[in-house]
Structure formats: structure tokens, C-alpha cells
DRENPA-3360 file (N, C-alpha, C; in nm, 2 decimals, always signed):
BEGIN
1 = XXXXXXXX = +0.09/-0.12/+0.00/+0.00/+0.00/+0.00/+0.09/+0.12/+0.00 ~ +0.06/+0.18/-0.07/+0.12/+0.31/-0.12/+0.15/+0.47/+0.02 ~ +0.21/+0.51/+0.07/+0.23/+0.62/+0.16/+0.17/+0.71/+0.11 ~ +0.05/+0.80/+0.15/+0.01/+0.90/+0.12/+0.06/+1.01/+0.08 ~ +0.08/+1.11/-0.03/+0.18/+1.20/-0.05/+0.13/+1.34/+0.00 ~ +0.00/+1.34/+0.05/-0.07/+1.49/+0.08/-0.01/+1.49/+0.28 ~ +0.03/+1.58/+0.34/+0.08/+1.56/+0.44/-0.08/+1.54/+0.52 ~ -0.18/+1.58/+0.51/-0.26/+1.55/+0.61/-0.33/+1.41/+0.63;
9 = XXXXXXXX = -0.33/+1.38/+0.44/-0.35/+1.21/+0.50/-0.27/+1.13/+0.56 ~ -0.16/+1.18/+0.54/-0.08/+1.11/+0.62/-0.06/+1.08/+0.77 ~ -0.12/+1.23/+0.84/-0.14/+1.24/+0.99/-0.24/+1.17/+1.03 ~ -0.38/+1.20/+0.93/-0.47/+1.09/+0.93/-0.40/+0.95/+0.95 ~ -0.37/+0.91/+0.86/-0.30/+0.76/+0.84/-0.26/+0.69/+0.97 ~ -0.16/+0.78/+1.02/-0.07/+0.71/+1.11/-0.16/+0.77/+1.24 ~ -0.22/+0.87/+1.24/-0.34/+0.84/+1.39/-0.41/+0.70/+1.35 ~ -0.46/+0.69/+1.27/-0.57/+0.54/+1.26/-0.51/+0.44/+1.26;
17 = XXXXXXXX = -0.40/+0.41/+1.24/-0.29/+0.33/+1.28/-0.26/+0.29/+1.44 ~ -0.22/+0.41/+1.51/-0.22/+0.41/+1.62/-0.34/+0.35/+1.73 ~ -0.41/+0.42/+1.67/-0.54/+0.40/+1.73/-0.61/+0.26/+1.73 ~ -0.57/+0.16/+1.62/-0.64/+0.07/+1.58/-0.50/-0.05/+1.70 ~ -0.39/-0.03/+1.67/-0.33/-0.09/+1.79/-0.32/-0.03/+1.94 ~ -0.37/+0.08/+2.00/-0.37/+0.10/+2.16/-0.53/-0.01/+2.19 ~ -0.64/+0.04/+2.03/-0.73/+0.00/+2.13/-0.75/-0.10/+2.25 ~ -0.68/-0.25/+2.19/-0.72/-0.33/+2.29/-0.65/-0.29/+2.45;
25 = XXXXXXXX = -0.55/-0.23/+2.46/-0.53/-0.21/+2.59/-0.69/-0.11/+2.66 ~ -0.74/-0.02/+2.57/-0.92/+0.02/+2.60/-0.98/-0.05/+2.73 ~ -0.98/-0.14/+2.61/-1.04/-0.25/+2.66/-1.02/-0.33/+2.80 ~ -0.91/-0.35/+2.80/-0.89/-0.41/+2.91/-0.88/-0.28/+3.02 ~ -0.85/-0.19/+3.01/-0.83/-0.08/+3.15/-1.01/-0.13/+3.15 ~ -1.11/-0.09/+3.09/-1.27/-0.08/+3.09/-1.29/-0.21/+3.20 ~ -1.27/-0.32/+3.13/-1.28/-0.45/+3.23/-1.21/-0.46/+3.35 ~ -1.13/-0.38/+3.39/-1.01/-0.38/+3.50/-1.06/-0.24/+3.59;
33 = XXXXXXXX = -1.17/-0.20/+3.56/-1.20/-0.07/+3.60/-1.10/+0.04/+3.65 ~ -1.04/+0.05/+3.57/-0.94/+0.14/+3.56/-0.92/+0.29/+3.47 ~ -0.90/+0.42/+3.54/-0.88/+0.55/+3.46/-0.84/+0.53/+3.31 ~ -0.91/+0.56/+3.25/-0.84/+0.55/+3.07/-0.83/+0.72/+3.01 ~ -0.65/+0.73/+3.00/-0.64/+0.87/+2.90/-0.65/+0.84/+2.81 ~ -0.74/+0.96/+2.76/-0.72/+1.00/+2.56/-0.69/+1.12/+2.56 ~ -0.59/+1.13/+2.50/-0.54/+1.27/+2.46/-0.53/+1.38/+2.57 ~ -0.48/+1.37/+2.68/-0.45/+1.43/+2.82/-0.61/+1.45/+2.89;
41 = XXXXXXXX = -0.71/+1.37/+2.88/-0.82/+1.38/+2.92/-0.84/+1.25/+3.01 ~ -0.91/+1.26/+3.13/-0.94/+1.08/+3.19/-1.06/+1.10/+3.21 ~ -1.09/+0.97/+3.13/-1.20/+0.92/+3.15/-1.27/+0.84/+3.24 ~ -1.34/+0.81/+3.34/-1.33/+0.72/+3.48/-1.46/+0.64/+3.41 ~ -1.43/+0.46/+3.45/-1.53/+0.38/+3.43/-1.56/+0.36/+3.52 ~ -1.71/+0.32/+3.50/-1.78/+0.30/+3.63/-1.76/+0.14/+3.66 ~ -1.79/+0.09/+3.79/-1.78/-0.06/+3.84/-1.91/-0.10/+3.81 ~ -1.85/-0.17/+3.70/-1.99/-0.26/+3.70/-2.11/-0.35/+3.82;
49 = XXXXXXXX = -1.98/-0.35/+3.95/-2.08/-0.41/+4.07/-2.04/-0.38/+4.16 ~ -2.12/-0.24/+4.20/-2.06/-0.18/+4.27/-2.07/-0.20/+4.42 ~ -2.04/-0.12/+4.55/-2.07/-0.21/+4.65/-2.15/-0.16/+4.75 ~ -2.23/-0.22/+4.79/-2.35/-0.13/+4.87/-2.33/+0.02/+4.94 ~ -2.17/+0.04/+4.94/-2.25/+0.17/+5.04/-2.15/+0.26/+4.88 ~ -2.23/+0.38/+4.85/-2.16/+0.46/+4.72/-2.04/+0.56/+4.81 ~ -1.94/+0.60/+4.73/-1.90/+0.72/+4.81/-1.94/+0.84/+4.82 ~ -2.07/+0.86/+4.78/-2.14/+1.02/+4.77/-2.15/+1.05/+4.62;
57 = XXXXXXXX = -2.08/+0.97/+4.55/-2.09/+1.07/+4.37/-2.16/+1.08/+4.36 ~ -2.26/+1.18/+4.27/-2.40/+1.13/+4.17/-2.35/+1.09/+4.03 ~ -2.24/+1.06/+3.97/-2.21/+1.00/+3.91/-2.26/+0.85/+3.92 ~ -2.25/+0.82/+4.04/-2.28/+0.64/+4.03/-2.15/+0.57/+4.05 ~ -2.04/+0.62/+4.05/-1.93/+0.61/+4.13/-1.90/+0.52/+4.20 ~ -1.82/+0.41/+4.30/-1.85/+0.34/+4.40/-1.70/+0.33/+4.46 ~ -1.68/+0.32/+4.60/-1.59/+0.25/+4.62/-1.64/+0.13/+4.73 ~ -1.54/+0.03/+4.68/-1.56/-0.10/+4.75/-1.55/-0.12/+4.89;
65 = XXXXXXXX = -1.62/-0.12/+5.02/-1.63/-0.13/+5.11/-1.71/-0.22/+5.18 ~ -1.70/-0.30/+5.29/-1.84/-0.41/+5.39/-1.88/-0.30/+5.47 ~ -1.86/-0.21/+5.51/-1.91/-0.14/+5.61/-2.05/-0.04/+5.57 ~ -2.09/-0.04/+5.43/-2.21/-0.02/+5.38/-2.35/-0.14/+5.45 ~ -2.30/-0.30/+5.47/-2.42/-0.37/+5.54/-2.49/-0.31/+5.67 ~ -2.59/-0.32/+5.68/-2.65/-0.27/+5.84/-2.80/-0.33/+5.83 ~ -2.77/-0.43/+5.93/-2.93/-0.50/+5.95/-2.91/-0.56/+6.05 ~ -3.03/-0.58/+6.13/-3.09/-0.63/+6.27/-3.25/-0.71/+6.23;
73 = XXXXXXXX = -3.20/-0.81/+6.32/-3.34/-0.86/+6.40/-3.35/-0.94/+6.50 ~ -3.45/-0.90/+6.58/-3.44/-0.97/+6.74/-3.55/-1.03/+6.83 ~ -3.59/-1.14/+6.89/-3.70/-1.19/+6.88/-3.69/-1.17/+7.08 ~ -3.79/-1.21/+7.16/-3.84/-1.24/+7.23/-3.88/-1.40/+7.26 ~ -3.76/-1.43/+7.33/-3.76/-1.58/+7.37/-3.82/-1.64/+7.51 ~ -3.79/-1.61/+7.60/-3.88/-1.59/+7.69/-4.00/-1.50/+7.70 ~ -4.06/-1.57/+7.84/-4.20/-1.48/+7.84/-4.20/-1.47/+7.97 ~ -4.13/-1.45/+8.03/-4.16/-1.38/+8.19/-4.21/-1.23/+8.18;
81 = XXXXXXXX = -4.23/-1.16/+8.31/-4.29/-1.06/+8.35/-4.20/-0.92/+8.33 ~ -4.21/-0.83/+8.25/-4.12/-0.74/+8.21/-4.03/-0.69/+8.31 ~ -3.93/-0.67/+8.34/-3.84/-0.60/+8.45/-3.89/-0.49/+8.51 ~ -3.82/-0.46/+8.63/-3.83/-0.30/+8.63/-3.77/-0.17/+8.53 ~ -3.69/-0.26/+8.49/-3.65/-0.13/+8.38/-3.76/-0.13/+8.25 ~ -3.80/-0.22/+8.24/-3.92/-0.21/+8.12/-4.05/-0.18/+8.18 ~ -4.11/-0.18/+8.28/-4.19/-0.08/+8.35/-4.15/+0.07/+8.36 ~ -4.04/+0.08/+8.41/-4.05/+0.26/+8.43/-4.01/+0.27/+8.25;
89 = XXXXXXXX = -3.91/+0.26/+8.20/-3.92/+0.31/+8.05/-4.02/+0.29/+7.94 ~ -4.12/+0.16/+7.99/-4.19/+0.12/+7.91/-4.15/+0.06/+7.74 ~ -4.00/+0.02/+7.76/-3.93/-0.02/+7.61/-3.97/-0.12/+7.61 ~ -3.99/-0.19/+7.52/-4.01/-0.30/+7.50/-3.85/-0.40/+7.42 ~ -3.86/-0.49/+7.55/-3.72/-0.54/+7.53/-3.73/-0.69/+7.46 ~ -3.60/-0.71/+7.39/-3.58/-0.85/+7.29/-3.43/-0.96/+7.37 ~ -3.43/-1.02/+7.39/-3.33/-1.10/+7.46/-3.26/-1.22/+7.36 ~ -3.29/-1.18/+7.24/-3.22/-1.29/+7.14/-3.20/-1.24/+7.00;
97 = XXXXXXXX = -3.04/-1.20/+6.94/-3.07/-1.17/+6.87/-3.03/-1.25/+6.71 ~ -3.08/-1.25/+6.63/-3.10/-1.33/+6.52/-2.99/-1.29/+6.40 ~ -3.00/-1.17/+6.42/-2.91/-1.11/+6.31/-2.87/-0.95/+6.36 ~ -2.71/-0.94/+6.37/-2.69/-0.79/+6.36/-2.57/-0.71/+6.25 ~ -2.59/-0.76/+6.19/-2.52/-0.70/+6.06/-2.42/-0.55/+6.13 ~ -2.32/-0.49/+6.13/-2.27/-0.38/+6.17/-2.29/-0.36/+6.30 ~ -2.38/-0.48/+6.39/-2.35/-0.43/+6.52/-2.41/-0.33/+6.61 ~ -2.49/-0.23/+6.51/-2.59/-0.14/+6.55/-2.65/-0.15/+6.65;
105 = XXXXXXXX = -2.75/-0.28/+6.65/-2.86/-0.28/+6.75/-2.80/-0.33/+6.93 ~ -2.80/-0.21/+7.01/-2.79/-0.28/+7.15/-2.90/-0.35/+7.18 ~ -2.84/-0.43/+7.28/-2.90/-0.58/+7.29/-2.94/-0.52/+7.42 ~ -2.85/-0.47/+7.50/-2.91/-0.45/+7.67/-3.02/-0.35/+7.65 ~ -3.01/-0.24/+7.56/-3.12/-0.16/+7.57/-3.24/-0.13/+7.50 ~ -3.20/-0.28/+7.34/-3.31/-0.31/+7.26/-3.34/-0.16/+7.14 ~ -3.22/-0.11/+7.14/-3.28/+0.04/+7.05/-3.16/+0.01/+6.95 ~ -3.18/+0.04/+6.82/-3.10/+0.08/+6.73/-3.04/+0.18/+6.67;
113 = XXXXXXXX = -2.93/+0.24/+6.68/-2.87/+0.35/+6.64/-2.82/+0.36/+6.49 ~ -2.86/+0.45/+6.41/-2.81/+0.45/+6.29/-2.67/+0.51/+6.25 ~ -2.58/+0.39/+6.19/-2.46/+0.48/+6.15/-2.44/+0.57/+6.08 ~ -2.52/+0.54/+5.98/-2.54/+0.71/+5.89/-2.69/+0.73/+5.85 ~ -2.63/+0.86/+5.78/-2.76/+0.86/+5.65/-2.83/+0.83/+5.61 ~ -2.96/+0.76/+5.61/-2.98/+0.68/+5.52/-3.18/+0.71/+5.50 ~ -3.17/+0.59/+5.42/-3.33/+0.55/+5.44/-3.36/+0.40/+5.52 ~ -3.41/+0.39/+5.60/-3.42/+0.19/+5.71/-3.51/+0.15/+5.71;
121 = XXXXXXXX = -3.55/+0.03/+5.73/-3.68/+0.00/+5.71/-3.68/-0.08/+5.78 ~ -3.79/-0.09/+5.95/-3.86/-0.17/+6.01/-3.95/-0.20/+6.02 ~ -3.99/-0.31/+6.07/-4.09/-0.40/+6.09/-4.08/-0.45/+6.24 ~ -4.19/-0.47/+6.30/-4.20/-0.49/+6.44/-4.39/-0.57/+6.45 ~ -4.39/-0.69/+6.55/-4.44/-0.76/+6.58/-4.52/-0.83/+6.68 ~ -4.54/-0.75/+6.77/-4.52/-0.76/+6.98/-4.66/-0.85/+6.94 ~ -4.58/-0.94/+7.04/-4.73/-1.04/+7.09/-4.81/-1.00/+7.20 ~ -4.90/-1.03/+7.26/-4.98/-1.02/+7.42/-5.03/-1.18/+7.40;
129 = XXXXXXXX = -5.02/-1.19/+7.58/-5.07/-1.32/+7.58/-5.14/-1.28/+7.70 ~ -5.23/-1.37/+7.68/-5.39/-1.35/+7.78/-5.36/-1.25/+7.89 ~ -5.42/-1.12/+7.79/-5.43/-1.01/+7.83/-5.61/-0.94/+7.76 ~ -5.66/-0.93/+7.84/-5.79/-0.83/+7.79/-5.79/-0.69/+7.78 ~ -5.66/-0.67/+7.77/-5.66/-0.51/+7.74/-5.60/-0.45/+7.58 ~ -5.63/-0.38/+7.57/-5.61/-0.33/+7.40/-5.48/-0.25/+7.47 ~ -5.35/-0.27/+7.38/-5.19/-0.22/+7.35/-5.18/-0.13/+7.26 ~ -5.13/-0.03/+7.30/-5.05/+0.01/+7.17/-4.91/+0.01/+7.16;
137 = XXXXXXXX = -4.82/-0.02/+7.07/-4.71/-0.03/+7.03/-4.67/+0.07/+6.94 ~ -4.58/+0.16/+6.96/-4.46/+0.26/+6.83/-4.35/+0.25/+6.84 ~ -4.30/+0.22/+6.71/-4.18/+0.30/+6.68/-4.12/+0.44/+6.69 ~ -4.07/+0.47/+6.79/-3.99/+0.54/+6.80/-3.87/+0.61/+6.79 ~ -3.90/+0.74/+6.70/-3.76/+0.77/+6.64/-3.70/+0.85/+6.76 ~ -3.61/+0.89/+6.81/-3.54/+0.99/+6.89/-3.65/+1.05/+6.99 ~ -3.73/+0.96/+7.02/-3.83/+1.02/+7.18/-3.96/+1.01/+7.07 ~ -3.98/+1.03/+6.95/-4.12/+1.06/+6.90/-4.15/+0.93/+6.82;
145 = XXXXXXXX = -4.30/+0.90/+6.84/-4.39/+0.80/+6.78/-4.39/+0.81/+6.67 ~ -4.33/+0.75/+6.54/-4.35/+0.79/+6.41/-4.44/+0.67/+6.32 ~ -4.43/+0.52/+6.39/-4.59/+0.46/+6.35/-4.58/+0.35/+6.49 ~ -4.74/+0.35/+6.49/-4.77/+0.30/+6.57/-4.86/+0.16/+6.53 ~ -4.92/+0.05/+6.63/-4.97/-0.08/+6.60/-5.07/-0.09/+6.74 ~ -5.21/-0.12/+6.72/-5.30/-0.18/+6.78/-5.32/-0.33/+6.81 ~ -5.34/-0.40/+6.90/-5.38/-0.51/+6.97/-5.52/-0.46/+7.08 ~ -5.66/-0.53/+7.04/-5.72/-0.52/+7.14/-5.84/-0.62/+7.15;
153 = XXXXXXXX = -5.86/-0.70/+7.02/-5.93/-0.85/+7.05/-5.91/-0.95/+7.21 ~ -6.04/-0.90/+7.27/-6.04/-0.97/+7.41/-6.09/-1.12/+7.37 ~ -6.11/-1.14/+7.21/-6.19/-1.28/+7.25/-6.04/-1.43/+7.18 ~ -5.93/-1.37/+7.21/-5.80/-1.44/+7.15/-5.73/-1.47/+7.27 ~ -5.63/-1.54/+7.30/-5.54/-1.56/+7.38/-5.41/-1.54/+7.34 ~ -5.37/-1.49/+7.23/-5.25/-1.40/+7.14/-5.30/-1.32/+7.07 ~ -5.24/-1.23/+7.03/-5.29/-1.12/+6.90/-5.17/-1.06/+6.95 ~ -5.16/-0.97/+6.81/-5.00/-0.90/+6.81/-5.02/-0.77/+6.76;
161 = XXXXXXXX = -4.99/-0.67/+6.77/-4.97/-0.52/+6.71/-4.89/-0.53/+6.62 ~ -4.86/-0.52/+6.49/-4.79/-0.54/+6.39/-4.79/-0.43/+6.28 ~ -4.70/-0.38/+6.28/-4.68/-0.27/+6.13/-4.51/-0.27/+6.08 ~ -4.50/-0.15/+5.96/-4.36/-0.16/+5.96/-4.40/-0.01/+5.84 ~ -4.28/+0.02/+5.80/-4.27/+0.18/+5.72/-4.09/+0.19/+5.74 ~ -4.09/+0.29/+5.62/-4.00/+0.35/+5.64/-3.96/+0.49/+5.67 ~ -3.88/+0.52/+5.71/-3.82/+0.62/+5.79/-3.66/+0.69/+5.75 ~ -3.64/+0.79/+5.73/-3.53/+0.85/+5.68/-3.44/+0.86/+5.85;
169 = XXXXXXXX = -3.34/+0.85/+5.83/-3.25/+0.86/+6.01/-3.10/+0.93/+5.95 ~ -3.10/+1.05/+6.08/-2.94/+1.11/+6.01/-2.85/+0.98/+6.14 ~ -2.71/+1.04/+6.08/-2.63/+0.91/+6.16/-2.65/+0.96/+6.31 ~ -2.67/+0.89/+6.44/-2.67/+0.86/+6.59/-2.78/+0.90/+6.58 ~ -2.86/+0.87/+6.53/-3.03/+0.84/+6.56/-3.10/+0.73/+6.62 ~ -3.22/+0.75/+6.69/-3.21/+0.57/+6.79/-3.37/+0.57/+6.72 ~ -3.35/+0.43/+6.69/-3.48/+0.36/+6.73/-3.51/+0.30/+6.79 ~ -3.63/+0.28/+6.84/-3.67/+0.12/+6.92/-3.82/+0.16/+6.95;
177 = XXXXXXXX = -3.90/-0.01/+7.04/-4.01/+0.00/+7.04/-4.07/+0.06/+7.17 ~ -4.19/+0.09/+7.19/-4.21/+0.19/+7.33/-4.36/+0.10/+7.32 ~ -4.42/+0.08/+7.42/-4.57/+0.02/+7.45/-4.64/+0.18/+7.54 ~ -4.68/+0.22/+7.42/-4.75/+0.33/+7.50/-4.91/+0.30/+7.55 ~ -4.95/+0.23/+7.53/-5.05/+0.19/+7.63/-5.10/+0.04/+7.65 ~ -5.17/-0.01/+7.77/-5.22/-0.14/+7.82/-5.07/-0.20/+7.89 ~ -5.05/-0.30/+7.90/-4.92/-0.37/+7.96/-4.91/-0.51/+7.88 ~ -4.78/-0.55/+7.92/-4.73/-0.69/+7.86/-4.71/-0.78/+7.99;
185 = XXXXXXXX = -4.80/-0.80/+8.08/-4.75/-0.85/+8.17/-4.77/-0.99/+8.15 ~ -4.86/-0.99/+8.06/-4.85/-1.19/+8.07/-4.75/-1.22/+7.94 ~ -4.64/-1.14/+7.94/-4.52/-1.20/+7.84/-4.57/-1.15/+7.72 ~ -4.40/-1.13/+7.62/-4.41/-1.13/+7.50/-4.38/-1.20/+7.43 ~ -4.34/-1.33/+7.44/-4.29/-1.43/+7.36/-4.35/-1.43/+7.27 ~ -4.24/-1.44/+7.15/-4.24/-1.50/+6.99/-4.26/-1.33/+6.92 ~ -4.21/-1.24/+7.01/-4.22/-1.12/+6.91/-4.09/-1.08/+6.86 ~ -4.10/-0.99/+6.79/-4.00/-0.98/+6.69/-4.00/-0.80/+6.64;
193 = XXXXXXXX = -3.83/-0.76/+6.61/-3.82/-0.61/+6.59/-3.69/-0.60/+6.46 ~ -3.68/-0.61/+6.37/-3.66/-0.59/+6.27/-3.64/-0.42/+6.21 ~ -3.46/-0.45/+6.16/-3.47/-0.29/+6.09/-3.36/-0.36/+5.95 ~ -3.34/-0.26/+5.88/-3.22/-0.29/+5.78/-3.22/-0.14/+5.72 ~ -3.10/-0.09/+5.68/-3.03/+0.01/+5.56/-3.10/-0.03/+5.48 ~ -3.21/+0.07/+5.38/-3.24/+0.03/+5.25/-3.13/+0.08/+5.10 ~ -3.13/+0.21/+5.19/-3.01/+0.31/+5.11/-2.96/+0.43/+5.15 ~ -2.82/+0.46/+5.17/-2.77/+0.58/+5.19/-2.78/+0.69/+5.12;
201 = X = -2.79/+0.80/+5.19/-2.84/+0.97/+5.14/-2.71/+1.03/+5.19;
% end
């Protein structure tokens, strides 16, 4: 093949040249998720799988981290007579727990604290056992009721207050359950308090 004699095809030439051998290294930085320059410019690829917690880009950006997981759940294994500490605070307490992903949820004081940002999602489940009085149960964000659950069928020997929602929490935020009215004195066994990170903000 003949060398072009016009000088510009020729710069043409030997760019398409070049270009047709760097591509495959392209390629592989792309797959290797790695910075790719063109012509003093970088380009950043994104991670195809990225890892639950983002680093803040709106790009879509990620850096790879475990400390993005955060989930809890905790049941009620016994059914004895609430403490005195669950009388005067009225918390309602869990003594088993099932799952605590990040560690969040105290165990002695049954509340969860959020490590950051985020959006969470609980679910909560309190049983009564032969009790004739109607309960109510909330979730509580930092001292305030944000949803609450009814139990008041006298003609049952269990029935449970049960809801769940989500809720936006900045980081050192507490949740947990509060019994704001009726009592649990005849036990709560087989109840259950559930949270998880849906997504960071």
C-alpha cells in the first residue's frame, strides 16, 4: 500500500494506525476498572458491581467497602414478666438476637442506632398473651412516635400489634419499640423487631 503524499492524509494515516493498535489495551483498563487517557483527558469507568455503600458521587461512582451492610433482628424468647426497667421506661425489650449485621442494635437496651444517612426499614411484631386489654405499640424515632400498632381483640389468647414503614435517620439516631398503652405482663414471647439500611443519602 502506497504512503500517502498529501501531508494531512498522512497524519490521518498514522493516527488510525495508532489507534487501531492501543485500542485493545481500551479495553482491558474498561474491564479492569481502571482510569483511561485519551489525549490528556481521563476518562473514569464506572464498576460494574458496585458495593453497597456509594461514596457520595452522583455519578454512580462506588468505592468498594463491607461497612455499607446494616441489619438487625431480634426476637423475644422468653415470656416472663417485664423488669423493672421495662416498667418505668416502658421499652419494650428482645433478649435474642438473630441477626446484627454492623453491630448497631444494643442488645441490653433493645434500641438501634443508625450509623449514617440513610433510608431503614422496620418492621415490628409484639405479641400479648392473655391479656384483655387493647396495647398500643410505636416505633420510636429519637423520643417521638413515628408509627404505631393496635392489639385489642379480648376474644383471642394472642394477638399481636404489627406494622412496619420507612423512615429517613441522620447518623446517631435511635430507634426502638415503646408500649405506650395497656401492659405486657402476661409476656411477650415470639415477638419480633426488625430494621435494615435500604439506602444511603
Amino acid at each position: 500500500m502506497p504512503w500517502p503524499s498529501n501531508p494531512s492524509l498522512l497524519h490521518l494515516f498514522i493516527g488510525l494506525l495508532f489507534l487501531v493498535l492501543w485500542a485493545p489495551s481500551v479495553v482491558r483498563c474498561q474491564n479492569d476498572t481502571e482510569p483511561i487517557v485519551l489525549e490528556g483527558k481521563c476518562l473514569v469507568v464506572c464498576d460494574s458491581t458496585p458495593s453497597a455503600e456509594p461514596s457520595g458521587n452522583a455519578l454512580g461512582m462506588s468505592v468498594r467497602s463491607g461497612t455499607g451492610r446494616v441489619a438487625f433482628s431480634a426476637i423475644r424468647n422468653t415470656n416472663h414478666e417485664p423488669s423493672e426497667m421495662s416498667n418505668r421506661t416502658m421499652t419494650i425489650y428482645f433478649d435474642q438476637i438473630l441477626v446484627n449485621v454492623g453491630s448497631h442494635f444494643d442488645p441490653a437496651r433493645s434500641i438501634f442506632v443508625a450509623p449514617r444517612k440513610g433510608v431503614y426499614s422496620f418492621s415490628f411484631h409484639v405479641v400479648k398473651v392473655y391479656n384483655r386489654q387493647t396495647i398500643q405499640v410505636s416505633l420510636v424515632l429519637n423520643g417521638w412516635p413515628v408509627i404505631s400498632a393496635f392489639a385489642g381483640d379480648q376474644d383471642v389468647t394472642r394477638e399481636a400489634a404489627t406494622n412496619a414503614g420507612l423512615v429517613m435517620m441522620e447518623r446517631g439516631d435511635k430507634a426502638y419499640l415503646k408500649l405506650e398503652r395497656g401492659n405486657l405482663m402476661g409476656g411477650w414471647k415470639y415477638s419480633t423487631f426488625s430494621g435494615f439500611l435500604v439506602f444511603p443519602l
